[in-house]
N, C-alpha and C positions, 0 to 999 in steps of 0.2 A: 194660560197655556203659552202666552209668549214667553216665558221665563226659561223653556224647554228648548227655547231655539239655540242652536249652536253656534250662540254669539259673544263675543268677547274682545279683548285689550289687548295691546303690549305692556307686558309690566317688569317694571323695574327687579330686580334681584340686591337690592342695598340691604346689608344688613344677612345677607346668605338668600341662595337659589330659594330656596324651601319658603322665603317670605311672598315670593312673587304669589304663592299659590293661596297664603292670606290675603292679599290685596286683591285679586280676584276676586274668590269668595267674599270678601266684604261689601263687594258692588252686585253681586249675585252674576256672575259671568259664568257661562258654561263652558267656552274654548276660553285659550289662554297663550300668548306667545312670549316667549321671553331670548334675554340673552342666556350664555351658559358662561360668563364671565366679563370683565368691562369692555365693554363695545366701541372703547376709541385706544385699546391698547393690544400689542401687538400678543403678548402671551402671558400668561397667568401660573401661577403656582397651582399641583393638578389637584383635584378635588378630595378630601379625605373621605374616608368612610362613613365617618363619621356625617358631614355632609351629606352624601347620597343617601343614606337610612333617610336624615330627617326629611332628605325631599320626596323618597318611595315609599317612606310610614306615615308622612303627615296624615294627620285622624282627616284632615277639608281637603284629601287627593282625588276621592272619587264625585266631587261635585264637579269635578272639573271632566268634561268626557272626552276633551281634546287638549292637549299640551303640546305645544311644537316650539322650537327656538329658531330665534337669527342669527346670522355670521355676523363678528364686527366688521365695520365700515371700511376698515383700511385695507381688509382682504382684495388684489387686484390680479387673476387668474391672467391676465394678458399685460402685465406691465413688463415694461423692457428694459427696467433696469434690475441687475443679478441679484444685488442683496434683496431687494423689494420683490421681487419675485419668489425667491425662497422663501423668506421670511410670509408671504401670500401660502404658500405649500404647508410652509411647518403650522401657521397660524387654522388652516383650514383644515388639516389633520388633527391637532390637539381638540378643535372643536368640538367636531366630528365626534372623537374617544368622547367625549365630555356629554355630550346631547347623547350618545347611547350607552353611557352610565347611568344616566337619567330616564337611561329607556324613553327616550323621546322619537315617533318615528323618520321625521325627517328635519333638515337644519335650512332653512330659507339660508339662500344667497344670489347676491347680487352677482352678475357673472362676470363683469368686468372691464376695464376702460383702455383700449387699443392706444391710444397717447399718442396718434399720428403716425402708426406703420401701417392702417387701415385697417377697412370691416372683414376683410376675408382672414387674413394675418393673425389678427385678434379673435377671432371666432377658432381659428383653427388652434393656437394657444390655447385658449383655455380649454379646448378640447383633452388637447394632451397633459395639461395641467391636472384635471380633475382624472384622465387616467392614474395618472404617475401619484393623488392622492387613494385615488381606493384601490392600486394594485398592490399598494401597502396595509392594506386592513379588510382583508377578503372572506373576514366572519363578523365585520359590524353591520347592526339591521341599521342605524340609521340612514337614511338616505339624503342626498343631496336635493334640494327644492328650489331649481332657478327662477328668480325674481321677473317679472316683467318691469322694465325698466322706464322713464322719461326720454333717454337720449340725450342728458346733457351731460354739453360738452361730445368728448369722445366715447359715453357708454355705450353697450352694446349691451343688448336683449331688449332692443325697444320697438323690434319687429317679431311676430309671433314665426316668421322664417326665421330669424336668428335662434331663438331659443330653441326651433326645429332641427335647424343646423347642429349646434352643439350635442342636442340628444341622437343625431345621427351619427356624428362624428365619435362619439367615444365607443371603447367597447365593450363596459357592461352597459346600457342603454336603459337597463331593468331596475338600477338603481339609482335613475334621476327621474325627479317629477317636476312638480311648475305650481309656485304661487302667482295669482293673477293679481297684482295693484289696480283697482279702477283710477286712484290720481293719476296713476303711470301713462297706464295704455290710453286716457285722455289728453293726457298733454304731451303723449307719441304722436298723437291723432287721430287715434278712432274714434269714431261719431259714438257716446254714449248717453246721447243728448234725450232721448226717448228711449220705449219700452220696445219697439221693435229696431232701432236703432242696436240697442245693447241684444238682442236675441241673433240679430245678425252677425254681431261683434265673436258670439259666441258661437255661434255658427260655425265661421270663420277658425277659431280656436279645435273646436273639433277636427275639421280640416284639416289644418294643418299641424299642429300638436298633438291632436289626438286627447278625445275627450277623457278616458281616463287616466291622463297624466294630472290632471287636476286635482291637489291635495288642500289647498286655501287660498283664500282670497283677503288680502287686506283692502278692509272698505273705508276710503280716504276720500273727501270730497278734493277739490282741487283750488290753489288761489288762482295757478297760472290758466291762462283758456288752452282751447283746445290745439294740439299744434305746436305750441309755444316751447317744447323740449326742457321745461323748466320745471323741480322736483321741489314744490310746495303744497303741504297737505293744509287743508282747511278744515272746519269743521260742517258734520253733514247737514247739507242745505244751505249752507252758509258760501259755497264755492260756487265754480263755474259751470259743474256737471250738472248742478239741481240734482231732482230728487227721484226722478221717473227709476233710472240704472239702477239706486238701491232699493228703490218699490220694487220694482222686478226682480232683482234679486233676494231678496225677504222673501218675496211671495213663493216662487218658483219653488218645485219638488224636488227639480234637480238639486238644486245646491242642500238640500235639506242638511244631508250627511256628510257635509263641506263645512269647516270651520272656518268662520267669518270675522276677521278682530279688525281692530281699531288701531290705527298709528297716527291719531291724531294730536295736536297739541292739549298738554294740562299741569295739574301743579299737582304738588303730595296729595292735595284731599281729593283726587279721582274726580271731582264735580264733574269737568267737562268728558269725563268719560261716562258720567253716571247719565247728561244730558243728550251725548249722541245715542247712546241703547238704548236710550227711552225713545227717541225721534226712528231710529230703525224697529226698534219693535211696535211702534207706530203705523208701518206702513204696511206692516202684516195685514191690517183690518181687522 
């Protein structure tokens, strides 16, 4: 029965999008998150047709009950230099097209690094940033899914009011949600150190985000401790969090129909991915 839980990977697209959803399947993953193009490059030549058939007719599409993508890393919705900010626009736009080509329903993103003009400044930017992306494409279903972040350096979304903030501040509201990082919001500083520790944490999320903004959870153990504003994934039980936050999350109803993936370190053969889904669907019982 644990094979049924809607648990899974980041996986790689080398080789074309449509592979990621083999690599998956190969390790028996039922969610699955990927890029929708190289994730340290600013834009990409647009997808052929020929590509999207084979990623919306692969025969191993419907093993998969969840598919969702990430922004690349260079996307900065509050940087303050012009070209780098455009270039953040145009990159977060093409995606976007790209992820709802693929009929993916939303594209995790990191929301982005204020660079020293502060947290209000930069919260309010990216606000108006991701207006000024979806007031240009006001018939695509994907949706925008902001990151809970660490805090380093100058990021922001590393308070569960900041990401509140931003989904107040824009004005379709309806079409941003929220992926939760556990590495994240632990080495922001929420205590996810125990099983009522983390119900509180979540608690808390409802409150203030509003519980059904919640679309995924990437389940990263942490090297850095708690506090530390330092964005290092470990592998699960092997970090600082322990293991209580993902027993309770495994266990819980709630999250049943929450797509839960992995962005931990590994090599080609998936091993260490094959090891943490065995360790999480472990603590199912």
């Amino acid at each position: 029965m644990t094979k049924k839980i809607l648990l899974g990977a980041h996986m790689s697209i080398g080789g074309g999008v449509h592979m990621a959803i083999e690599r998956a399947c190969s390790i028996e993953c039922r969610a699955m998150q990927m890029f929708v193009k190289n994730n340290m490059q600013w834009f990409a030549r647009p997808l052929t047709p020929d590509e999207i058939r084979a990623f919306l007719e692969h025969r191993q599409r419907s093993e998969l009950w969840s598919i969702f993508a990430h922004a690349n890393y260079l996307i900065n919705l509050a940087a303050t230099n012009p070209q780098f900010h455009a270039n953040s626009l145009r990159a977060l736009t093409e995606e976007l097209i790209r992820a709802d080509q693929l009929e993916l329903p939303f594209l995790v993103l990191h929301p982005g690094a204020h660079l020293g003009t502060g947290e209000e400044i930069g919260l309010k930017k990216i606000a108006a940033s991701i207006d000024k992306v979806l007031g240009k494409l006001p018939k695509l279903k994907t949706k925008i899914a902001l990151e809970t972040t660490a805090g380093q350096g100058s990021c922001l979304g590393h308070t569960l009011e900041q990401i509140a903030f931003i989904i107040d501040n824009v004005s379709q509201p309806e079409r941003l949600c929220v992926c939760l990082d556990t590495a994240h919001v632990f080495a922001a500083g929420y205590d996810i150190g125990s099983e009522s520790a983390t119900q509180k944490m979540f608690r808390e999320f409802d409150r203030v985000i509003g519980r059904g903004r919640l679309v995924a959870i990437h389940l990263n153990d942490s090297k850095a401790g708690r506090g530390s504003r330092v964005d290092r994934h470990e592998h699960i039980g092997q970090g600082k969090i322990g293991l209580e936050a993902f027993r309770f999350i495994m266990r819980s109803r709630r999250f049943g129909k929450i797509p839960k993936v992995l962005e931990t370190p590994k090599g080609k053969d998936l091993r260490e991915d094959v090891e943490n889904l065995k360790t999480l669907r472990g603590l199912v019982g």
